[in-house]
LOLOLUM-319639 format. One record per atom (N, C-alpha, C): x, y, z. Coordinates in steps of 0.05 Angstrom, whole numbers, plus 5000, padded with zeros to 4 digits. Example, Ala and Ser with C-alpha at 12.3 -4.5 7.8 and 13.67 -1.06 7.14 Angstrom:
# LOLOLUM-319639
526448865156524649105156526449345156525749555142527349795143525850015157
# end
This chain:
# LOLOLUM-319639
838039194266835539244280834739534278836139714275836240094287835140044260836539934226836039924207832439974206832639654204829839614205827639814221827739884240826140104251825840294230828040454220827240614199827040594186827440294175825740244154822440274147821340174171819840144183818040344189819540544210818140934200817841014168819841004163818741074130817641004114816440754110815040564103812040684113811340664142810040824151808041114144811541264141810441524119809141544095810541254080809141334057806841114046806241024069803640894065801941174072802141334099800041564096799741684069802741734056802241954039800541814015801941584020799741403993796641513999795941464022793341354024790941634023793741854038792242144026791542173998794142103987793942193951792241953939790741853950788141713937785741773942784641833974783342023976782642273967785642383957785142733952784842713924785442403903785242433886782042393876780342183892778342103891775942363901777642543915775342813912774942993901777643043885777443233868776342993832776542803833774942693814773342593807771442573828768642483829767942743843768442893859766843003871764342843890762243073894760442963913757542753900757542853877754942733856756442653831758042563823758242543790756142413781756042463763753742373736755942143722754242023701754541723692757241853675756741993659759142053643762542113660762442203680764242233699765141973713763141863720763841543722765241443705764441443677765741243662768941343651768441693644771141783639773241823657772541873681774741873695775841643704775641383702777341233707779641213677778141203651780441183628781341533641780741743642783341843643785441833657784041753680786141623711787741483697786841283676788441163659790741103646789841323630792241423613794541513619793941773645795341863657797841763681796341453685798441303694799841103676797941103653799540963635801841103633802241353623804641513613806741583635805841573654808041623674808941273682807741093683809740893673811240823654810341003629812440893601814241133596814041373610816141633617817941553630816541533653819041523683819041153706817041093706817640883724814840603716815340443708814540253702814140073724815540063750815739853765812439783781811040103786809339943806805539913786805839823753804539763737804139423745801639393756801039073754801339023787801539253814801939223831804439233847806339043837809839093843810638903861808838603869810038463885812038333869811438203843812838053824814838233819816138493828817338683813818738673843818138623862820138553900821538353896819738093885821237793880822837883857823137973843824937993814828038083824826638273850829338473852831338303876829238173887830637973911832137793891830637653880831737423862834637473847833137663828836137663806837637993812836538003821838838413826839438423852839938263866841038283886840238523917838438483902835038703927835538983921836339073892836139323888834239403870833739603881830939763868831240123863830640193844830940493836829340703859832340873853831341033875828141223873827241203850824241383846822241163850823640933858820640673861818140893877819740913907816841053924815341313918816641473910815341663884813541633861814641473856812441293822810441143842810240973871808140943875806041143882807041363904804741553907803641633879805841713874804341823837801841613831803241383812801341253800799241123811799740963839797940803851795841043861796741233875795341433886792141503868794341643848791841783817790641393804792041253803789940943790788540933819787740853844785740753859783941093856784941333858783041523869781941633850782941503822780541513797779141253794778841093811776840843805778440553792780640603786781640333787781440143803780539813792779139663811781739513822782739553845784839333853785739383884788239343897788239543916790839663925790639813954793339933952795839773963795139503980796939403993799239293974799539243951801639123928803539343925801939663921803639853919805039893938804139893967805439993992807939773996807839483989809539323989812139353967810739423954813439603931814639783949813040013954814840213958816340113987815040023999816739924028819139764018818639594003821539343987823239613985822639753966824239963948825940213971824340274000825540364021827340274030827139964041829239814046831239784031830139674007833139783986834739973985833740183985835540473985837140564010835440414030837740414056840040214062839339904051841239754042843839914026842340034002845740103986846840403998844740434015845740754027848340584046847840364052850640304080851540064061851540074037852839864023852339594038851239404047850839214056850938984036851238744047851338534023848738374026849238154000846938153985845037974001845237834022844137754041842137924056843438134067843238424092840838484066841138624040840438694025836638634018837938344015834638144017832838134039834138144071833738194091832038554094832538754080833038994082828938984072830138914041827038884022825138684040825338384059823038414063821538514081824338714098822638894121821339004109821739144091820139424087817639284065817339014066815138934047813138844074814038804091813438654122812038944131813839164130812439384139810139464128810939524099808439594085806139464082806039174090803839024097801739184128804939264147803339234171801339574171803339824148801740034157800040034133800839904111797739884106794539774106795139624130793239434150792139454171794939604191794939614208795039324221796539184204797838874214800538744214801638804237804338734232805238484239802938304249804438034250802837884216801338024204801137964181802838054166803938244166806538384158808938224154809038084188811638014185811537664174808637554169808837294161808637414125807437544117808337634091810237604078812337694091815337684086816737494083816337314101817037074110815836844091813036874088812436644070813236704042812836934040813337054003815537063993816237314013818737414000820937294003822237204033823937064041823936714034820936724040820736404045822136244050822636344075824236084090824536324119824936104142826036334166827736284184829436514178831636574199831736734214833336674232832836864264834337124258836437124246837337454236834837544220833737514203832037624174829937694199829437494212826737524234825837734253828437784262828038004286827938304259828738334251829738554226826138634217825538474204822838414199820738454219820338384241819038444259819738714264822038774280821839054284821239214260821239164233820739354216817339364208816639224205813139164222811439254243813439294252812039454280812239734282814339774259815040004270813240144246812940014212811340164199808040124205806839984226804039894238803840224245805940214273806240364294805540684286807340794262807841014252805041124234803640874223801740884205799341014225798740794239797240814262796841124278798641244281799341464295797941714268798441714242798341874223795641734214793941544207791941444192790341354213789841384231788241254258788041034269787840964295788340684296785540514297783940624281782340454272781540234246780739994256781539724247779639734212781339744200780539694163778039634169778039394177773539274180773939234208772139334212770139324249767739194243767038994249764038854251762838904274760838964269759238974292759238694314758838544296758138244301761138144310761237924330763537774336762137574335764037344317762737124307764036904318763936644328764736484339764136174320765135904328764135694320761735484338759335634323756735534339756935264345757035144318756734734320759534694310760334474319763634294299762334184273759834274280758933994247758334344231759334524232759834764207762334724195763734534214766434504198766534424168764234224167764534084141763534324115762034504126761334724108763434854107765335004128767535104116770334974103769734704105771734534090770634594062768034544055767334614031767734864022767835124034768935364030771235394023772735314031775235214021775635114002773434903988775434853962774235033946771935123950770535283928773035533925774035593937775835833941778335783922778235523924780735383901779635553876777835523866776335583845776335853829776036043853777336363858778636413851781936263876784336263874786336333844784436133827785835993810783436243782781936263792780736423774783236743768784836843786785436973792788836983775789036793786791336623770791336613737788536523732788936383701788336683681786436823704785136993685787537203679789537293697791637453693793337363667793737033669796036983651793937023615791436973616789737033594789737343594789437503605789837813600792037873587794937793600797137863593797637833575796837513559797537403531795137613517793537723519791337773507792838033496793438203513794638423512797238493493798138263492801338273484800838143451798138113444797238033412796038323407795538503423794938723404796238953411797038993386798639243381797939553390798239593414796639893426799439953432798440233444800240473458800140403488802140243505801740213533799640513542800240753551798640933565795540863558794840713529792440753509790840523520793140283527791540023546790240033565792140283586790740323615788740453610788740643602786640833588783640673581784540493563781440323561781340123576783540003595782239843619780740063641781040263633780340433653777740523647776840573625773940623608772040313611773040103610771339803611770339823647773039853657771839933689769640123695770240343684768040483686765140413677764540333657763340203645761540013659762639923659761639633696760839813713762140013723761740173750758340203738758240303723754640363722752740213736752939973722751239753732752539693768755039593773757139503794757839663804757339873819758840093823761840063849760939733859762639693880764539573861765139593840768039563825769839693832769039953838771740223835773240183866775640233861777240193881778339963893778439943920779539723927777339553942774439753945773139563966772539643992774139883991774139904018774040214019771040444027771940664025771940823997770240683983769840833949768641073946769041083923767541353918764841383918764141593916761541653919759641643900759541483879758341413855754541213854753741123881752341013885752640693901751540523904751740333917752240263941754840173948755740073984758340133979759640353989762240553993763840284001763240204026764740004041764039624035763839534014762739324010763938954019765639074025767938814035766738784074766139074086765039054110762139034107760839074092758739034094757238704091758638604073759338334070759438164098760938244111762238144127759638164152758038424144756538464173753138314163753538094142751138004132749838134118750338414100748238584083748438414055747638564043746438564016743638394005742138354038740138274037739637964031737237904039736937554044736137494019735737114023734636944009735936903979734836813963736036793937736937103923735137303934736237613912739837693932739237573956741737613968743537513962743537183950745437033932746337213911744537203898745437333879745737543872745937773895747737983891749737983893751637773924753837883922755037583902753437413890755437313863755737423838753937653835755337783813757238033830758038063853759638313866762238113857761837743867764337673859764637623833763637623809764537613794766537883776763738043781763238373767767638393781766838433806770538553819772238403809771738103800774437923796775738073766773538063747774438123725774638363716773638643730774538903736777938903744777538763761781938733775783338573761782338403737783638283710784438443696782338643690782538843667784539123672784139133708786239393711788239313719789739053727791838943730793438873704791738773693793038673660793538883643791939003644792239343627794739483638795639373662798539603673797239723693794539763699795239983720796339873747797040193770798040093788796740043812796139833810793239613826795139423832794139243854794239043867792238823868793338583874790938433880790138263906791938443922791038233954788838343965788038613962784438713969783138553946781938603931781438423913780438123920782638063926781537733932780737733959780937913980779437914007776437943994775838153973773038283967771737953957773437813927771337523924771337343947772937323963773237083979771037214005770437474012768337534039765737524007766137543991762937503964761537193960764637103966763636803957762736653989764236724012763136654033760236714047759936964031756437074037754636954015755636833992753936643985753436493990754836324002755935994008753836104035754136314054752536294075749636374078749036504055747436634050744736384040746036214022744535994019743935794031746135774061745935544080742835674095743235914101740735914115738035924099737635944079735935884060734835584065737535414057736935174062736434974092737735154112737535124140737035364149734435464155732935634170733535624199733735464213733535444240736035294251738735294230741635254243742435454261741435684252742835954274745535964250745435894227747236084207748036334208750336464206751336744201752836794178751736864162752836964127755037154130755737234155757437444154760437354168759737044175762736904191762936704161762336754153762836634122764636734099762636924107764437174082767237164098767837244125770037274138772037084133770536774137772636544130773536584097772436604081772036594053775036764047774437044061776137254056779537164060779636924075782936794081783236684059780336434057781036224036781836284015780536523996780736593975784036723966784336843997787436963994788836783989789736594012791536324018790936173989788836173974789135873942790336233925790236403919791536583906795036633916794736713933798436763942798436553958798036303960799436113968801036113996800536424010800636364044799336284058798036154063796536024088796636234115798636224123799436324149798936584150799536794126798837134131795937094129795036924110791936914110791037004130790236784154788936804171789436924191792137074189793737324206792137494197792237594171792037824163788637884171787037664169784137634171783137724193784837604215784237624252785138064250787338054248788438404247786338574227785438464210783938634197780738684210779738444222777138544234777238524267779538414276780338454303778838144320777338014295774937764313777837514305777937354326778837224335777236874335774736994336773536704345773636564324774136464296773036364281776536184267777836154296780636044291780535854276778635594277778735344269778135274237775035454237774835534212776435644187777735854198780136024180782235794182783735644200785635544190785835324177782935144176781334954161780535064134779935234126779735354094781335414089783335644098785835704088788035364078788235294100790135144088789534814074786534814074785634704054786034724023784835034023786035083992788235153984790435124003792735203999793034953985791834804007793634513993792034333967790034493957788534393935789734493917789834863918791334963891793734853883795834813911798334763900798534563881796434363880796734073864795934123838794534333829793034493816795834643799795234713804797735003803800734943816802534923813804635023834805035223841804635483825806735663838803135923837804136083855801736273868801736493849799836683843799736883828801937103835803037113857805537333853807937153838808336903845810736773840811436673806808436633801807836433771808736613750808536923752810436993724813937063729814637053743817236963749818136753752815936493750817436183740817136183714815336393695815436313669818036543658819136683674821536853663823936643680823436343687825436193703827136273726825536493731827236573758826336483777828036293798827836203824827136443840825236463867824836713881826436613904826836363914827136393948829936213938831036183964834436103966833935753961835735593943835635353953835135223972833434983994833334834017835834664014836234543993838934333999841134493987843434364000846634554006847134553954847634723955848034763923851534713924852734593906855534613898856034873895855134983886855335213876855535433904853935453924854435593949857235613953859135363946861735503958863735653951863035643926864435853905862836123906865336323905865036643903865436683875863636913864863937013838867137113831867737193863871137343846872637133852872836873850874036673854874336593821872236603805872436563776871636753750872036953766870737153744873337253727872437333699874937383690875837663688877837823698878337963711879338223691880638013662882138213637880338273616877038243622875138233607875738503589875838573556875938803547872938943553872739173541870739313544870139603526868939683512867739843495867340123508868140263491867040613503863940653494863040753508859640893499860040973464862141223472861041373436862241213426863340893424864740803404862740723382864240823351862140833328862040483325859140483309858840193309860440093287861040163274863240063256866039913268866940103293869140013315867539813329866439883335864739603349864239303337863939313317863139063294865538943294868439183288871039103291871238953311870839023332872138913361871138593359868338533357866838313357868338073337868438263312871138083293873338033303874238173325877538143329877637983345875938023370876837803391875237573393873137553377871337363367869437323393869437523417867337523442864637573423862937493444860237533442858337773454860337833472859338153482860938323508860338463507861938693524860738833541861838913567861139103587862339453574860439563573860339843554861540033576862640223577863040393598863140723595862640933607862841153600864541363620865741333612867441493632868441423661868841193648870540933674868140793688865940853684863540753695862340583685860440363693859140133679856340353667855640333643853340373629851740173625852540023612850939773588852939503585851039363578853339083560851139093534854339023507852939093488852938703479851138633467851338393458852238273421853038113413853038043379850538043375848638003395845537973377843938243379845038413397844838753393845538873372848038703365849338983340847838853314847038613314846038463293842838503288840938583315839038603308839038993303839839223310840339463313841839483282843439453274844239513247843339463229840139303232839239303201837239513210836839573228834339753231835740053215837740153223839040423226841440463205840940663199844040673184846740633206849140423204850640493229852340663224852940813206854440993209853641213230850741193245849641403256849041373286850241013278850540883315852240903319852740933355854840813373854340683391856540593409856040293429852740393438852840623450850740783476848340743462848140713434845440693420844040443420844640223425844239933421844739793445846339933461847239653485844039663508844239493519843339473541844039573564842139803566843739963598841639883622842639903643842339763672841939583665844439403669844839153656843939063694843838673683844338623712846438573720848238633749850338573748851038443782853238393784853338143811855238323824856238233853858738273869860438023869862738093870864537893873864637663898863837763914862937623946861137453940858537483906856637383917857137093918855736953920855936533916855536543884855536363876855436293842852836203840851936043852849335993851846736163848847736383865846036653863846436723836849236723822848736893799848436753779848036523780847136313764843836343760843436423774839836483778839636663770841036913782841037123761841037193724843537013726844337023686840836813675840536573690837636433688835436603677834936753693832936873702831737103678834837223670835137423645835237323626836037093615837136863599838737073585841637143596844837243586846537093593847537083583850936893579852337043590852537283605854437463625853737613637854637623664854337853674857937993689856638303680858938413697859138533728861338563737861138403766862538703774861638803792861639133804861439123829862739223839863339423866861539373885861039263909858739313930858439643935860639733945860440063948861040273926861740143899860440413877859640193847856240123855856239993840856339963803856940273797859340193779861640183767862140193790866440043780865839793773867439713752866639433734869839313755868839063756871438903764872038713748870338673737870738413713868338283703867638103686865537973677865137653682863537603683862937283691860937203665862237063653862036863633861336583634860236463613859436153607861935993615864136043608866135853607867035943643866936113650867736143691865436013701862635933688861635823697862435513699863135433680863235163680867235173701868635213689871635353718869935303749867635473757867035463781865635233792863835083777863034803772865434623785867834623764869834373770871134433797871434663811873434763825870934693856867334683847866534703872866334383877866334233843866833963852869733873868871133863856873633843868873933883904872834133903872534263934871034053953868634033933866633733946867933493953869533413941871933163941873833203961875133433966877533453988875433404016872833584013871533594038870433284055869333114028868732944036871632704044873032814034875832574042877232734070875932954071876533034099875232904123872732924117871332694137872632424138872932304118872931964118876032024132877432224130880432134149880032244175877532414178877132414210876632174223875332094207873331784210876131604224877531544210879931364207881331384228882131724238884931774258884231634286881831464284882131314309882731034311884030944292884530714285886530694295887630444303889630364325892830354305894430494306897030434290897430544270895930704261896330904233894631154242895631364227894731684228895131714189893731974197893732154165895032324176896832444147898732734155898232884122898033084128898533304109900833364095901733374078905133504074904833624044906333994047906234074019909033994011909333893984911833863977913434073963916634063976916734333968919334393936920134573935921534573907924234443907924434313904927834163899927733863918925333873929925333603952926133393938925833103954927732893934925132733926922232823921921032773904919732933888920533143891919533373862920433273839919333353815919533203787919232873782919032723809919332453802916632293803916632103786913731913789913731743810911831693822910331493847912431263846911931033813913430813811915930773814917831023812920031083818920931153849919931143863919531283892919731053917921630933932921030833960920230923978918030903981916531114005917130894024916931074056917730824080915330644081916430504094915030204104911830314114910030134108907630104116906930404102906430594088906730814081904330884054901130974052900930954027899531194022899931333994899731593986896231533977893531694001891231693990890631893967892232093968890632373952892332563950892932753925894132993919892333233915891933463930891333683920893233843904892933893869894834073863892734413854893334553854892534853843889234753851887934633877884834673883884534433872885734203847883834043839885033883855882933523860884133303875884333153856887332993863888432823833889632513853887832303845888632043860890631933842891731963870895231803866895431533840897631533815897631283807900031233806901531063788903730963790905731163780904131283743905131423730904831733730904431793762903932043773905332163784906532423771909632573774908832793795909632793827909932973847911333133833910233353839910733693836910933893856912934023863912734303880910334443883909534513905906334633908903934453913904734043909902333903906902933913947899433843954898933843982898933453985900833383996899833033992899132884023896732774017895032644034896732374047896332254065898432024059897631864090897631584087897131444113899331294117899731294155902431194143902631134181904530964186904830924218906331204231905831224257906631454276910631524267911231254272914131294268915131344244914231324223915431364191913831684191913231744205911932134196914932254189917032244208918832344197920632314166920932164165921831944143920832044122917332144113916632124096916332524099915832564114916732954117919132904091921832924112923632864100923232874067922732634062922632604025921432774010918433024032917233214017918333344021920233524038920633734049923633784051925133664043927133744045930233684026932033784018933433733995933833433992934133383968934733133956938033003967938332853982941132863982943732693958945232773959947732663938947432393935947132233912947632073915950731843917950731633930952731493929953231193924955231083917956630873901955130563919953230603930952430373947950430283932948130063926945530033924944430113946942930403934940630463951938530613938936330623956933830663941934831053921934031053901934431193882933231513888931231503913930631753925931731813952931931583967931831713999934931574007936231533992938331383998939731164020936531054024937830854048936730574036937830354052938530144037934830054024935029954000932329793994931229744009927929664011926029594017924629444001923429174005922828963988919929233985918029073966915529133957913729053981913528813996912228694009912028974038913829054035914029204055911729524056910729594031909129754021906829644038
# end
């Protein structure tokens, strides 16, 4: 909890400092009048210049950085570089305060994830605490850059966590409150949009209009969705200089700005270039004028912004898209209302509780929360009345897109890199197994300067497929056969070593973690290993986890599955009138060690259900030779418990000149007697 609070303050801080360094950037680059040419160049240079400091130093908060929170929750075990919150003031700061169209809340959720992270591995915590850690500070950075912390804390919860627990919960909340709280105090506590207007639900028969708002919002949603995954592929067919992409997503923006000038930014608070500074509230308070020229202003505001925040999102810059889809979804609701009263003059229509509902819908069919939606909607303009409405659109198109779409625009390019984001609902085999339970422990390993020639050797000798690289007792890299194979035709190798070719900041697991997690992990990367390091110096290598400990941890969690469930069925049983279950390990020299079942008079009424030997379960047969160390299951009446101890547990005795049974030496026992 203490955690989370400071998580929470700091989170806090650097939403102010964000929100200064976009302002201070947006005045020293527009100034008070720019002219058209200033318009259009300063967003490509804003451009460029964040292009290069993502392809220098920090790449993570290019494209916003929520998909870059789920990545780190998912497969890295909630760690994030310590320059994350640095690279956002930087980049996000200089991309919104030169006119990049997108907004700042994606960044602030980065750098808040990326806070929590660094205080996670500051107290070494595990990978649970860890996940817990990231979605406070994504919970926070929701709330101070909103000034919404119960939208904050459903953020977390629906996105990041998705799912809720009462530990993750309180953690989260207080870290929400505390970066609202802090923000609030430093950025004012006045509310993002103030309407003049408080809007309520006049008739129940508008419902059917905002049901229809709702699906139109599907439409948005998904516009938002499709048009990203078409940018990205678009982008990745032509051969540019990343800084050179942002650079001309940043010149096309500008470009638009001429005609659109409410492109630049987030929407909220633009620069001074002409048009409506504040256009998301204005929306909201019924402007941009009546009748049909009013339609169709703000449907080209929603179009002009959708595909402005395609172009600076897809290009890399560091933009977001949850302002964004508030701006089409309050554009498309002032249409939709804008034309009701056109067509109904004398309903007592308000174009501006439209835009408002619109502004959830459009969120909830894009990120696929419902619930922050109309949180975030009520905290952002403080109006309350329009409960029925908002939670009737919102989770309308939640439930249109999903059928549509499955997975939401933060989540959908991390199902196409197959990474699971949130924890299994049903119990996994795999949960019960620990990584250091099967990891292999004698894994060899490669020095950095080793020449590639030694290297090629090694690959020949032990016939592995790849190695954890190390430099001075430390984890670096894992180098792979399809590293040294694709890297040696490029280069002369006499001029490589390991450090030239491997893969450094590999991903790597804790021994504590479940298998399942790192199963999603190796998934996720598509590698056949990972090496398994230190919770408190994460890199001391402890060993590697391989394809073949995968399938080891598989049999061992089946097996486990088998003892557990034959544990029940003999709870089940011990109430049965005249027989019990008993446990017994058998021990070394007893008078059935080395011998088979068929050979064996066990006492009367007496029958062997189950052997645990070394973790696996092995059902008893005839031609089944007890061994020292097996754990044997056995049902049998109250009075023969001794009798049959005895035969596990204790020396074999002498035999003598009488007929008697060949192990326990007392007289025969027919078969019938079994």
């Amino acid at each position: 909890m203490l955690l989370g609070a400071v998580i929470g303050v700091l989170t806090g801080l650097l939403a102010w400092v964000l929100v200064e360094a976009v302002f201070g950037a947006q005045d020293v680059a527009f100034g008070n009048d720019p002219g058209w040419a200033r318009v259009v160049l300063v967003p490509a240079a804003g451009g460029l210049v964040v292009g290069l400091l993502a392809w220098l130093w920090s790449s993570e908060p290019s494209g916003g950085g929520i998909a870059t929170v789920l990545r780190a929750v998912a497969v890295r075990g909630g760690r994030l570089r310590a320059r994350v919150p640095a690279a956002v003031v930087a980049e996000s700061g200089l991309a919104l305060g030169t006119g990049s169209s997108g907004g700042r809340e994606a960044p602030i959720i980065l750098g808040g994830g990326a806070v929590g992270s660094l205080v996670g591995q500051l107290f070494s915590l595990n990978e649970d605490r860890m996940r817990t850690m990231v979605a406070a500070g994504a919970a926070a950075g929701i709330g101070a850059s909103f000034n919404a912390p119960i939208g904050g804390m459903l953020f977390a919860i629906e996105l990041i966590l998705g799912q809720l627990r009462a530990g993750s919960l309180q953690v989260v909340v207080v870290a929400s409150v505390a970066g609202s709280v802090t923000a609030r105090e430093l950025v004012g506590p006045e509310l993002v949009f103030a309407p003049d207007t408080v809007y309520s639900l006049n008739d129940p028969r508008e419902l059917a209009v905002y049901a229809l708002l709702g699906v139109l919002a599907v439409g948005v949603g998904l516009a938002f969705h499709r048009g990203e995954q078409l940018g990205q592929a678009l982008f990745r067919r032509v051969r540019i200089w990343p800084p050179l992409r942002v650079a001309l997503g940043g010149l096309v923006v500008g470009g638009m700005a001429l005609a659109v000038p409410e492109v630049l930014g987030s929407g909220h608070a633009g620069p001074p270039v002409g048009g409506v500074s504040e256009p998301i509230l204005t929306m909201i308070e019924g402007g941009f004028g009546d009748g049909w020229d009013g339609v169709r202003i703000v449907a080209v505001l929603l179009v002009a912004k959708l595909v402005a925040t395609l172009i600076s999102v897809t290009t890399g810059s560091a933009v977001g898209t949850l302002l964004p889809t508030l701006f089409t979804g309050a554009a498309l609701g002032a249409a939709v209302g804008k034309t009701l009263v056109i067509l109904l003059p004398d309903a007592g229509i308000q174009p501006g509780a439209f835009a408002l509902v619109g502004m959830a819908a459009v969120f909830a069919a894009a990120a696929r929360t419902p619930l922050t939606a109309v949180l975030i909607v009520f905290e952002l303009t403080g109006d309350y009345g329009l409960v029925l409405p908002l939670m009737l659109s919102a989770g309308l198109a939640t439930f249109i897109a999903d059928r549509i779409e499955p997975d939401g625009i933060y989540t959908a390019p991390l199902r196409r890199e197959g990474i699971v984001t949130h924890e299994p609902d049903e119990v996994d085999v795999m949960q019960s197994i620990t990584v250091g339970e099967v990891m292999t422990t004698s894994s060899p390993q490669l020095d950095a300067s080793l020449p590639l020639e030694d290297v090629i050797r090694a690959f020949r000798k032990t016939a592995h497929h790849g190695f954890a690289v190390v430099d001075n007792g430390e984890l670096v890299g894992v180098l792979t056969l399809s590293d040294v194979r694709r890297r040696a035709a490029e280069v002369d190798e006499g001029l490589l070593q390991a450090r030239d070719i491997m893969t450094s900041d590999p991903l790597t697991v804790e021994p504590d973690a479940p298998m399942y997690r790192a199963l999603h992990r190796m998934a996720g990367a598509d590698v056949g290993r990972l090496p398994v390091v230190s919770r408190a110096e994460p890199t001391k290598l402890l060993g590697m986890l391989r394809r073949n400990d995968i399938v080891r941890a598989y049999q061992k969690a089946l097996n486990e599955g088998l003892g557990s469930q034959q544990r029940k069925a003999r709870s089940h049983l011990r109430d049965l009138v005249g027989v019990r279950f008993v446990e017994i390990t058998v021990i070394d020299g007893s008078a059935m060690d080395g011998r088979q079942l068929a050979s064996v008079r066990l006492p009367p009424r007496t029958i062997l259900t189950s052997i645990s030997r070394r973790g696996e379960l092995v059902v008893p047969r005839g031609d089944t030779t007890i061994t020292a160390g097996d754990e044997v299951v056995a049902l049998c009446e109250p009075g023969n418990v001794d009798e049959l101890r005895a035969l596990l547990t204790e020396p074999a005795p002498e035999p003598d000149h009488q007929e008697q049974d060949a192990v326990t030496g007392s007289p025969t026992s027919s078969r019938a007697d079994l």
